[in-house]
Structure formats: C-alpha cells, structure tokens
C-alpha positions, 0 to 999 in steps of 0.5 A, spaced: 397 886 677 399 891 682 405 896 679 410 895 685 415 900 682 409 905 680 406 904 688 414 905 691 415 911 687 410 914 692 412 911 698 418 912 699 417 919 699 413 918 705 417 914 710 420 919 714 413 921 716 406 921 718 400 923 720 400 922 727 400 929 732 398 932 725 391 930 724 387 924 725 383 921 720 376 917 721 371 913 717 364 916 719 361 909 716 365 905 722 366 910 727 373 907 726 379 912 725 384 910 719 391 909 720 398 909 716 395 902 711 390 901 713 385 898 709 378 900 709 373 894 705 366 896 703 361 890 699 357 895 697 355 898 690 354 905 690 355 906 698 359 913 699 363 912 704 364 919 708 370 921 712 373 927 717 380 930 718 382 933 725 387 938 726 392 936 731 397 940 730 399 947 732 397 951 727 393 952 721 394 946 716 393 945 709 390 939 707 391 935 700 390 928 697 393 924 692 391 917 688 398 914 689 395 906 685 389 903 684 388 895 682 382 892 678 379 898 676 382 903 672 379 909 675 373 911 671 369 907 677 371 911 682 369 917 685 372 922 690 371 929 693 376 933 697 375 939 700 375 944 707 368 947 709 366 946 703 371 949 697 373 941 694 370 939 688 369 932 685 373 927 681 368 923 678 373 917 675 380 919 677 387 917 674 394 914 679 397 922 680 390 925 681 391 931 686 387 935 689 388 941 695 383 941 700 381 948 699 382 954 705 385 951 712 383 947 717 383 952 724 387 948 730 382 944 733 377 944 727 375 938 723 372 938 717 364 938 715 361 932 714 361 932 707 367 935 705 371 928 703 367 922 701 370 916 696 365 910 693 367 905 687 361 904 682 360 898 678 354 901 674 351 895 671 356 890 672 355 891 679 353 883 680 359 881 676 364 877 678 371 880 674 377 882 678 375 882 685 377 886 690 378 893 686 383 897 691 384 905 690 390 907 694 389 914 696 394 919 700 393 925 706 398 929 707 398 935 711 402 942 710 403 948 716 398 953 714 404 958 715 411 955 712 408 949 707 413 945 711 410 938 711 408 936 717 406 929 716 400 924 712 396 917 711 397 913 706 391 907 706 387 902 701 379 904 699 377 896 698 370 895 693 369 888 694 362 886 693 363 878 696 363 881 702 369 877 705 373 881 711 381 882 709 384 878 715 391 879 713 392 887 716 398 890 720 394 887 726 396 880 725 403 882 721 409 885 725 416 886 723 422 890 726 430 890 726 435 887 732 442 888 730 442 886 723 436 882 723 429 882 721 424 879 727 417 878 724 411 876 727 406 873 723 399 869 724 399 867 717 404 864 712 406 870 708 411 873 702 416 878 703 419 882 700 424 888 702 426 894 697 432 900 699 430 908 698 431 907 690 427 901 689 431 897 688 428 889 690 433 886 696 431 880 698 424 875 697 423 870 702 417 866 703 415 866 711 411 860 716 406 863 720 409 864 728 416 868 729 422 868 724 428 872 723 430 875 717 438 876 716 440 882 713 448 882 714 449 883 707 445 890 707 449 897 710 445 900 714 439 905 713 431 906 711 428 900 707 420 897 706 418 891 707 412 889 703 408 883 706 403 880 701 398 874 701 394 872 696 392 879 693 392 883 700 399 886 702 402 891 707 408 896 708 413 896 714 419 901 715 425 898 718 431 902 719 438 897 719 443 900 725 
C-alpha cells in the first residue's frame, strides 16, 4: 500500500516549480517527452528504458535525481543510472531517499548522451509471477543554476513495470481540476476518489466523485496552496490548486 505521508513530504517541496523552461525530459524508447506526473508504463522484463535531458534554460544547469517512493517492490528489483557525459554511476537496487548528482553541467542548449540516464525493473526469475502488480518507482529531476545553485525547477513522474501489459488509461489527460472562487471544478472521465491535503500534510477532505464535471466546496478552507490527490484502483495523480 502506498505511504501517502512519505510521498507528500516530498511533493510538497516542489509545488511552487517545475521543470518547464529549464529542461525537457524525454523517453528515448517512446520518442515521447515526460512531463510533471507522468506515468511511463513498460510490460517488459528486463527492458532498459533510456532517457535524455535538454537544457533550456539560460545558463549551465546541474542536474540531480532522487527516489522520492516506490510500491510493490522494495527497491532490490530496480536499477537506474544517472549521469552527464558519462560521469554517473549506478545504482543497482535503491531505497526511497536515494540521490544521486548528475556529475559535471549540462551546457545551454546540450542534452545529455544517449546512455547517461537509464531506469528498468527486474523480476529475475520471478519474472512470470503474478505478486503485486503494477510495481511503481517515483523518481524526481530537479535542475539547479550552474552558477548560483538556485533551484530552477523539476519533474516529478512514475517508472511502471507492469508485465500484464494493461495501458494505465487514468492519467492527467483524462483528470482535470482547477479552483473558481472557493471552489473546486473537476472534469473527470472516470468515476474517481479525491483527496485534498494542506502545505503540512494534513488530509482536508475525502470525496468520492461520478464521472463528468463536479464541484467541490471548499469555503471552509483559508486561501492558499493545496494537493489534491485523485486515485482510482491502484493509479493516482497530483494536481495543485491555489485557493483565492
């Protein structure tokens, strides 16, 4: 069962940025970039899953990534490398707290080579089990100026090993929800549960929402910065909201 106060204590050091304008991060098996909760699903044993990271910004960049949770798995089927021009190193198994730095700058303009940053899952012999599936890592990329160290932004987002080959069709694409007033507008295509938390953790609400468009009051709740976490069976996604 997933910590939701372990994952949260990570999240919610990140609400106030992201990695848009800094650096883009994309799946070289897909072709497809990776954006702020995305969910990146392979179904196959084994497979190393390769990924580059573009500087954007305006200055060098370093780069650094962490395990921020993980479900089904306690990390000794996991392995992921993290570099820049080739100065990372491996972890083979990891932990949730895991960091690793992504050795020299990333020039503006450059991208990392081919093989710096790679993340797979291995059920070694257990491969054709049926225990505890999906197994999810979530891995975080932040990016700092080269320069002052400033945080300049980063993406958070879910590596799933799922060897049923099912497609996760609940993802931010098909769940919206933004604030009016005091309230929450959510625009969902799938019956959903919510749950909204404050800056410290702290659960707030807990609906159940039908599919199509709901609203939420929220005019108990002083203005400010909260999360809310949309969850259906074992898929889950993050939204920040800011109450006026």
């Amino acid at each position: 069962m997933m910590d939701f106060k372990r994952i949260f204590s990570f999240i919610l050091l990140l609400i106030v940025s992201n990695g848009f304008g800094q650096f883009t991060l994309l799946n070289n098996q897909t072709g497809n970039q990776i954006n702020e909760g995305d969910i990146v699903t392979v179904s196959t044993n084994d497979l190393v899953s390769y990924l580059t990271i573009t500087n954007t910004h305006t200055s060098d960049i370093n780069l650094s990534a962490v395990v921020l949770n993980m479900v089904n798995t306690d990390g000794s089927e996991g392995t992921w490398c993290f570099g820049v021009n080739n100065h990372g190193s491996c972890y083979f198994g990891m932990s949730i707290g895991d960091v690793k730095q992504g050795g020299a700058p990333l020039p503006v303009g450059a991208s990392t080579n081919a093989t710096d940053i790679d993340i797979k899952h291995s059920d070694g012999s257990s491969a054709t089990s049926t225990t505890n599936y999906p197994k999810d890592y979530v891995y975080k990329i932040e990016a700092t100026d080269a320069s002052t160290n400033n945080v300049l932004g980063s993406i958070t987002f879910t590596y799933r090993y799922d060897p049923s080959g099912a497609v996760d069709d609940f993802n931010k694409n098909n769940f919206n929800v933004f604030a009016s007033g005091k309230q929450l507008v959510v625009n969902t295509k799938q019956a959903v549960d919510v749950t909204i938390y404050n800056l410290s953790g702290q659960e707030i609400k807990t609906i159940s929402l039908a599919k199509g468009v709901q609203y939420v009051d929220m005019n108990s709740l002083p203005a400010g910065i909260y999360m809310v976490l949309a969850q259906k069976g074992t898929h889950h996604i993050y939204k920040k909201i800011i109450l006026q």
